[in-house]
C-alpha positions in Angstrom: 50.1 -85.7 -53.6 52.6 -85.5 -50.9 55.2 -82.5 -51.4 58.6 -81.9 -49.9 58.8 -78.1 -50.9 63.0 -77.4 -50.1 64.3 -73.8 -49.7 66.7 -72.7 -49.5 67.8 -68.8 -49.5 68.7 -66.6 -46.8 66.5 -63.5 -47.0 63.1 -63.5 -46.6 62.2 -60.5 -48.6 64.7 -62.2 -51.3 62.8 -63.0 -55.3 63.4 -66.6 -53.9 61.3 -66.2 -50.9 58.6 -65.1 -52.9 59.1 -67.7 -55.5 59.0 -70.4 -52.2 55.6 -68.4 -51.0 54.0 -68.6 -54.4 54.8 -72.2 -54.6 53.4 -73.0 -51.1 50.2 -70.7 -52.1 49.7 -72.8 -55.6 50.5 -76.2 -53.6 47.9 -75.9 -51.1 45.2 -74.3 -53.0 45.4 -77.2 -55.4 44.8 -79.7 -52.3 48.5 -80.9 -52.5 49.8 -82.4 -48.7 52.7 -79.8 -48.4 56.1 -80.4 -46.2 58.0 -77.2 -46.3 61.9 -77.4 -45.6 63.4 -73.9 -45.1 66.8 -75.1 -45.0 68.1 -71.1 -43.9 64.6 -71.2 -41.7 65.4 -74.5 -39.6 69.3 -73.5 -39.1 70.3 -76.7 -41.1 73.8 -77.4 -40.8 75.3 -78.0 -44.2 78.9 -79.5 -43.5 79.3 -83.3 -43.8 81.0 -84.1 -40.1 84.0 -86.7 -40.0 81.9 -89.3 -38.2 79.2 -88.8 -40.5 81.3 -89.4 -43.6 83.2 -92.2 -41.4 79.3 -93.8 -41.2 78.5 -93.0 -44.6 78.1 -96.5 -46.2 76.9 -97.8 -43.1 72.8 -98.0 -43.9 71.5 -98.7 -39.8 74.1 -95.1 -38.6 73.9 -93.1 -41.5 70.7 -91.2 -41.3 70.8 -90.8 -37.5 71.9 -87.2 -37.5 69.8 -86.2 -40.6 66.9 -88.2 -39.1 64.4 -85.9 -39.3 65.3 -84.4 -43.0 65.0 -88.4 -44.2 61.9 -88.8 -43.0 59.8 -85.9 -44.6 62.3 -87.1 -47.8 61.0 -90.7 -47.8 57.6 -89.7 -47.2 57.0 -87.3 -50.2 55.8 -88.1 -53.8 57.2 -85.3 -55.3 59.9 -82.6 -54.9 60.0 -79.0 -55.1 63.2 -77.0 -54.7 63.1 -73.3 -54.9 67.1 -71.8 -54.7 69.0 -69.2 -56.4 72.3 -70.0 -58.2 75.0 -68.5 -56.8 78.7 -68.9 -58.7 76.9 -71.4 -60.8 76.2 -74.1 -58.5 73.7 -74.7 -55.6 73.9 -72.5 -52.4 76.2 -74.3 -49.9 73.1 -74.7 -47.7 71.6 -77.1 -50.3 74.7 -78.8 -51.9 75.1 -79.7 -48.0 71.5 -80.9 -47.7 72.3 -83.4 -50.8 75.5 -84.2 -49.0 73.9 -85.3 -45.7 70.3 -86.4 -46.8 71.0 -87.9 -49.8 73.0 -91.3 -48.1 73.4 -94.6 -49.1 69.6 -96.4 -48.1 68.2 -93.1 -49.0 68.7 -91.8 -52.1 70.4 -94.5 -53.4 71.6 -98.4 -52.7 74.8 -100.3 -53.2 74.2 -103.3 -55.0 77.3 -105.4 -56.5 78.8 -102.1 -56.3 76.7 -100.5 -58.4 74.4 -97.4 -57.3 70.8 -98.4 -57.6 68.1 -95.5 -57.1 66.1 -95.5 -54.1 63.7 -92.5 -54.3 61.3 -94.3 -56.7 58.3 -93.2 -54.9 59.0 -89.2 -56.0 57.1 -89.2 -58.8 58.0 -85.4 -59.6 60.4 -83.3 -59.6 60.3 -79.5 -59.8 63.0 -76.7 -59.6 62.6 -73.2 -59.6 65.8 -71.1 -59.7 67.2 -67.8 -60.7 70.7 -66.8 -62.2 72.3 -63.6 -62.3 73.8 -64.3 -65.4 72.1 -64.8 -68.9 71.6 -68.1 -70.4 74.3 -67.7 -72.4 76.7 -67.8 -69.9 75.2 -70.3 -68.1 75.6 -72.0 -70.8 79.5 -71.4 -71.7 80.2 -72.7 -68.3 78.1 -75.6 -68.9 75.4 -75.1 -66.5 76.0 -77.3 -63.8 73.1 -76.7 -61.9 70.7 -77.7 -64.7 73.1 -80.5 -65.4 72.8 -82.0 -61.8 69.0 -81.2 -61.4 68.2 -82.7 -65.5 70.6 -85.6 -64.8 71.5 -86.9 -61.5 69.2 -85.9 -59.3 66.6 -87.6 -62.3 67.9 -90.4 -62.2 67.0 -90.9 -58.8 63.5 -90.6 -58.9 60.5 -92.9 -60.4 61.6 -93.8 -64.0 58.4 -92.6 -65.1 58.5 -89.8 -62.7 58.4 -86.0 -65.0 60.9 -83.1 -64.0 60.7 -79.2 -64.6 63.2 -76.9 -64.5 62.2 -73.6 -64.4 65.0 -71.0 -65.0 64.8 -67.2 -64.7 68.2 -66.1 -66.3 69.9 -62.8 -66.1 68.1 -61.9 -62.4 70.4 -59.5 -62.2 69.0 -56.8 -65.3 65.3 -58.4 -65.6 62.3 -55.8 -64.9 59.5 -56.2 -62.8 57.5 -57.7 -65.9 60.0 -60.0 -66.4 59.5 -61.6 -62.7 55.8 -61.1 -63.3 56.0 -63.7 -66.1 58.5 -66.0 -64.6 56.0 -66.2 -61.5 53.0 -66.9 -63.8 55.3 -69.4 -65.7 56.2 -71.2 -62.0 52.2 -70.8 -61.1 50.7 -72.4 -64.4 53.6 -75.5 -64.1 53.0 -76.1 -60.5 49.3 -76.1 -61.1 49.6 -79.1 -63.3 51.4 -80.9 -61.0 
C-alpha cells in the first residue's frame, strides 16, 4: 500500500519523532510504499497567503503553490499523521498543511454547492498523537482534535476506508512504561494496516 506518513513536530529527539521513526520502521518492514512528509523537516510554510485564498475555489490555480504536497497526497492509499496536541488542537504547522493542501479539487469538490469528498482513494487513516493533559480534560473541552480526525477528516476518505486514533493522554506525568506500551499499541495497529 502506498503511505503518506505526515509529521509534524519540531524536535527531533521529541516522543513524536520517535513515534514518526517507529511508524516509518513498522511501514517499511511490512513492505508498505512509504512517502514521508516532515512538515518541520521540509520548512513548510503553514500560512494561507492572500492570493492563495483569493485562488482558493479556483480548481486549475489552487494547487500551484502546494504542488508538490498534492501530489504525494493524491498518490497515497492511506494516511498516517504522527503530531502532538498542543492547546488542544493541531500544531500550527499541520492545521496550515490542511489549510493549503486540503483545496477545493483535492480534498474535496463543489457540486451544486455542496462539498463532495475527493480523497476516496485513502483507504486508511491513522493518527498517532500525544496530550499533555488526561483524557478527562480532553474531554471537558470537547476534544477537538479527535473530533476533527473521527469526523471531518473521515469523511473525506473511502466510505469503506477504516480510521485509528491512537491517543497517549497525560504525556506530561506518564512513565517510561507507559510510552513503552503506547509504542507497542502504535506498532501492533500499524502492523495490521
Amino acid at each position: 500500500m502506498r503511505v503518506l506518513l505526515i509529521h509534524a513536530h519540531p524536535v527531533e529527539e521529541s516522543f513524536s519523532t520517535a513515534l514518526k521513526n517507529e511508524a516509518l520502521r513498522v511501514l517499511v518492514a511490512a513492505g508498505h510504499s512509504v512517502e514521508e512528509c516532515d512538515l518541520y523537516a521540509r520548512g513548510f510554510d503553514p500560512v494561507l497567503s492572500r492570493e492563495e485564498r483569493l485562488a482558493y475555489h479556483d480548481v486549475e490555480r489552487n494547487r500551484e503553490p502546494v504542488a508538490d504536497y498534492v501530489e504525494q497526497l493524491m498518490r497515497a492509499e492511506a494516511i498516517v499523521l504522527v503530531y502532538p496536541v498542543w492547546n488542544f488542537g493541531f500544531p500550527a504547522i499541520l492545521k496550515g498543511y490542511f489549510d493549503r493542501v486540503f483545496l477545493p479539487g483535492v480534498s474535496f469538490r463543489m457540486r451544486d454547492g455542496k462539498v463532495v469528498p475527493n480523497l476516496q482513494h485513502i483507504r486508511r487513516l491513522v493518527a498517532v498523537t500525544t496530550y499533555g493533559g488526561s483524557r478527562l480534560r480532553a474531554c471537558l473541552v470537547g476534544d477537538p482534535p479527535r473530533k476533527l480526525v473521527r469526523r471531518v477528516l473521515r469523511a473525506l476518505i473511502a466510505p469503506t476506508g477504516r480510521l485509528s486514533y491512537l491517543a497517549l493522554y497525560d504525556m506530561n506525568r506518564i512513565d517510561k512504561a507507559g510510552r513503552k506500551a503506547f509504542v507497542a499499541r502504535v506498532t501492533a495497529e500499524l502492523e495490521r494496516l
